[in-house]
NUFIDREN-479628 format. One record per residue: residue in three letters; x, y, z of N, C-alpha, C, O in turn. Coordinates in steps of 0.02 Angstrom, whole numbers. Example, Ala and Ser with C-alpha at 12.3 -4.5 7.8 and 13.67 -1.06 7.14 Angstrom:
   r n.east n.north   n.up ca.east ca.north  ca.up c.east c.north   c.up o.east o.north   o.up
 ALA    660    -284    390     615     -225    390    660    -165    390    712    -166    423
 SER    642    -112    354     684      -53    357    645       2    394    670      57    402
This chain:
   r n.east n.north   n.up ca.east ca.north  ca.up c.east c.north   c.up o.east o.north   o.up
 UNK     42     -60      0       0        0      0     44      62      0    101      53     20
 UNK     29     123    -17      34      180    -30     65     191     65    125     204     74
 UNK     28     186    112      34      211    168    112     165    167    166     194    170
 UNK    107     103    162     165       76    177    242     124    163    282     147    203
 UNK    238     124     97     288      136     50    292     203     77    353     212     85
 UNK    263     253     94     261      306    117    313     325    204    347     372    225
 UNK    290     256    233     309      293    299    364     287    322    373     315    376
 UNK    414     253    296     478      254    283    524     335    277    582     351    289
 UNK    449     379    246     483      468    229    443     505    263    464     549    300
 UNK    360     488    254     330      528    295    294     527    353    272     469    351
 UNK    277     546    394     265      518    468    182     506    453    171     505    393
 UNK    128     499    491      82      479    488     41     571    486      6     596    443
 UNK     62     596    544      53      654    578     60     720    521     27     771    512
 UNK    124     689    486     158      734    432     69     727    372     24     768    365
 UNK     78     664    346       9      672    301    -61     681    307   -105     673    264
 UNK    -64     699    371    -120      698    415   -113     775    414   -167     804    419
 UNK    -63     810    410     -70      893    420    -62     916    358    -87     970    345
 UNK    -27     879    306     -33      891    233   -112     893    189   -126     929    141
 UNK   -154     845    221    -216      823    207   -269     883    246   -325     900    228
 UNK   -233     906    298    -291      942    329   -284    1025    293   -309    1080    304
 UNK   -247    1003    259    -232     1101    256   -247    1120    160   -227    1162    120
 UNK   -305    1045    158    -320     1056     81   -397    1024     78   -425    1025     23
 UNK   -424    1000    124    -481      968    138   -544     978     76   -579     934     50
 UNK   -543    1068     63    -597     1120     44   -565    1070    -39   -518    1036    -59
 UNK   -634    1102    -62    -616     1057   -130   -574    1153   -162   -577    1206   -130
 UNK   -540    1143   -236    -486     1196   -245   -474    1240   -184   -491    1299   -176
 UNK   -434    1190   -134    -395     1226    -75   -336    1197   -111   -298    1246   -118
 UNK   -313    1156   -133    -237     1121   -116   -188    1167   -157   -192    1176   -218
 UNK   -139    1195   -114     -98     1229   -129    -52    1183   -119    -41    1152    -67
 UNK     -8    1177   -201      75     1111   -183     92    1143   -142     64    1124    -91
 UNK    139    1205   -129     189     1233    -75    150    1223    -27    170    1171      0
 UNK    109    1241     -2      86     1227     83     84    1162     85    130    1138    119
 UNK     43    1120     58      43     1041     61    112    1003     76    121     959    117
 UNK    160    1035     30     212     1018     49    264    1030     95    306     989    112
 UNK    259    1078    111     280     1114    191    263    1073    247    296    1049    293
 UNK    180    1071    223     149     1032    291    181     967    309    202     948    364
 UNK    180     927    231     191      854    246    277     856    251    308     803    258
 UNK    308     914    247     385      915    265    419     877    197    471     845    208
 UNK    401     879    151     409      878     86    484     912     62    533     879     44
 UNK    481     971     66     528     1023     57    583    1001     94    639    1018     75
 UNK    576     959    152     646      967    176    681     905    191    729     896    228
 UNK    638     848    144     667      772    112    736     781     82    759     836     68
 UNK    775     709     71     834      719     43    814     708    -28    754     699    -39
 UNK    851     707    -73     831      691   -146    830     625   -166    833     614   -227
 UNK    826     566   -115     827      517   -136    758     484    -97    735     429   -112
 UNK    732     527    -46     669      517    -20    625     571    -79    569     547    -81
 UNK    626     599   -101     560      640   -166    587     575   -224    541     554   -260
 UNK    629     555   -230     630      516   -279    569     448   -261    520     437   -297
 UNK    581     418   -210     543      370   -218    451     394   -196    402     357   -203
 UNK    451     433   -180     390      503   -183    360     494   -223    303     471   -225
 UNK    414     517   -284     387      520   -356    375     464   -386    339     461   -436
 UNK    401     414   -361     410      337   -394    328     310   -382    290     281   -420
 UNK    321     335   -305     230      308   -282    192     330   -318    141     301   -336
 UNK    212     401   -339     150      436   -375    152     428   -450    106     448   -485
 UNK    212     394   -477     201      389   -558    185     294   -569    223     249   -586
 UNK    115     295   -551      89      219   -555    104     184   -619    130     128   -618
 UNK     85     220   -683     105      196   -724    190     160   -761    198     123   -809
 UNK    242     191   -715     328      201   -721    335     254   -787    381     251   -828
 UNK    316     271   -787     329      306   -851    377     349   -855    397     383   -902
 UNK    395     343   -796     436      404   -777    434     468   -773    486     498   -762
 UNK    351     514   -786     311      542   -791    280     541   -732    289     490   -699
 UNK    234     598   -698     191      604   -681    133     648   -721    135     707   -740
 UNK     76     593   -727      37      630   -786    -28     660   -741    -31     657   -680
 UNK    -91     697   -799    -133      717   -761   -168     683   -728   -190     703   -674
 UNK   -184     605   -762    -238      560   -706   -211     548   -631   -242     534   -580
 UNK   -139     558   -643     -86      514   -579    -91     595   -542    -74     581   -484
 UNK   -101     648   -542     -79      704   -512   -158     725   -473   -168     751   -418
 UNK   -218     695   -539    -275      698   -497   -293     647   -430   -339     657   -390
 UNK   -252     602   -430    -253      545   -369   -206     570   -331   -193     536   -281
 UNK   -174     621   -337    -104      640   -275   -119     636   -222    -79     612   -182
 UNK   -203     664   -195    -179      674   -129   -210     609   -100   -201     594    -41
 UNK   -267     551   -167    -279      488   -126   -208     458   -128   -203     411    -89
 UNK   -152     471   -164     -97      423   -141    -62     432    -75    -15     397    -55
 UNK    -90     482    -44     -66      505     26   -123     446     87   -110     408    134
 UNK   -176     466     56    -239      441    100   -288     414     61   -326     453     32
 UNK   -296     324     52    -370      332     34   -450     381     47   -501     388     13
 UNK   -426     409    114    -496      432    107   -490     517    105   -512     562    140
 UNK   -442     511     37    -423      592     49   -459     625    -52   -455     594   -105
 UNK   -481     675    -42    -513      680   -103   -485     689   -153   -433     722   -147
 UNK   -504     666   -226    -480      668   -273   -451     742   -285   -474     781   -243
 UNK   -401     776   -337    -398      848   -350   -445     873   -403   -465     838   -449
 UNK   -463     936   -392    -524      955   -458   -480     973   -513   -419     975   -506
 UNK   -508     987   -566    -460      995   -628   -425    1046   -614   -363    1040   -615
 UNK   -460    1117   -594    -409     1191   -609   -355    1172   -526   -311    1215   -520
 UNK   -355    1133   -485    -305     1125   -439   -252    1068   -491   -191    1068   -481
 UNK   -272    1038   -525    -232      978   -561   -199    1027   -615   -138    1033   -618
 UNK   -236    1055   -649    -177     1094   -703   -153    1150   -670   -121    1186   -709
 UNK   -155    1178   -600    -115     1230   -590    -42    1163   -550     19    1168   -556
 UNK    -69    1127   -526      13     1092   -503     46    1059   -570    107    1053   -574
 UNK      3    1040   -621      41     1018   -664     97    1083   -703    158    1081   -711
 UNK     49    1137   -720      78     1199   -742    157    1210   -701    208    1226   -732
 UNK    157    1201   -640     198     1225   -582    260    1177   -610    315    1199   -625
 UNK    240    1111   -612     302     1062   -603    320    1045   -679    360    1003   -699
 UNK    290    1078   -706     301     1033   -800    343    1091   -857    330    1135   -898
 UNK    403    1053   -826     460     1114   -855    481    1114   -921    530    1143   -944
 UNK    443    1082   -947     474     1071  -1027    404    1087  -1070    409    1085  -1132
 UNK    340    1102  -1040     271     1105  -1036    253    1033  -1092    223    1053  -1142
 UNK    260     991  -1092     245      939  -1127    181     903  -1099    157     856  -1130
 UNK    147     929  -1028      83      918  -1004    109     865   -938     65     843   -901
 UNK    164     852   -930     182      798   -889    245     800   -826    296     825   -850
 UNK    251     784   -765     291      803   -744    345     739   -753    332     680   -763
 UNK    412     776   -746     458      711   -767    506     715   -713    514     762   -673
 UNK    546     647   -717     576      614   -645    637     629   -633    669     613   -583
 UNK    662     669   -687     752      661   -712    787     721   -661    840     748   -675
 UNK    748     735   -598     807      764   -554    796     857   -567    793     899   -522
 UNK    793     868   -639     793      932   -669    733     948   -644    742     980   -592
 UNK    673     942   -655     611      955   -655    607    1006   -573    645     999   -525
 UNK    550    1056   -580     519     1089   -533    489    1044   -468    466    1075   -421
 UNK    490     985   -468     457      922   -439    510     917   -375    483     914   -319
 UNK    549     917   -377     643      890   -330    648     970   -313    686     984   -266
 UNK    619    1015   -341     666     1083   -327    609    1114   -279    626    1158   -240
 UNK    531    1088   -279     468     1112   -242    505    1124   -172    474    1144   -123
């Protein structure tokens, strides 16, 4: 499970305050979310495997279906993202604008 693979980086408490501070449907702000869940101050080999949970497909990509499940990959019982919250984080992290975020270290994704 998602929780599993997760708590190895993030604490329980950590996604539990990440989750609470986006509840409102278009509340989820990445930077606060990620503050909350202490995101920002992972090493680069903990966002790597981050990114690894969240790109289901391997694609090495994170695409829009996988970015609209972001915050259930934190919490099953955490709500899907609405579209204009899904294309403003995709906008944020998709540095080559090809519609997708990518894994290669460069990306806005490792630098959040």
């Amino acid at each position: 499970s998602f929780d599993m693979a997760l708590s190895g980086i993030l604490t329980e408490a950590e996604i539990a305050a990440g989750l609470q501070s986006c509840q409102a449907a278009d509340s989820f702000n990445y930077k606060t979310f990620f503050v909350k869940v202490g995101l920002n101050s992972k090493s680069k080999d903990q966002l790597t495997k981050v990114f690894g949970i969240l790109d289901q497909d391997r694609s090495g990509f994170i695409e829009e279906d996988e970015l609209k499940l972001f915050l259930q990959n934190f919490s099953a019982s955490a709500r899907a993202l609405t579209d204009a919250e899904t294309k403003a984080f995709l906008a944020a992290g998709d540095s080559d604008r090809d519609g997708k975020i990518g894994v290669d270290g460069k990306t806005a994704f490792i630098k959040w």
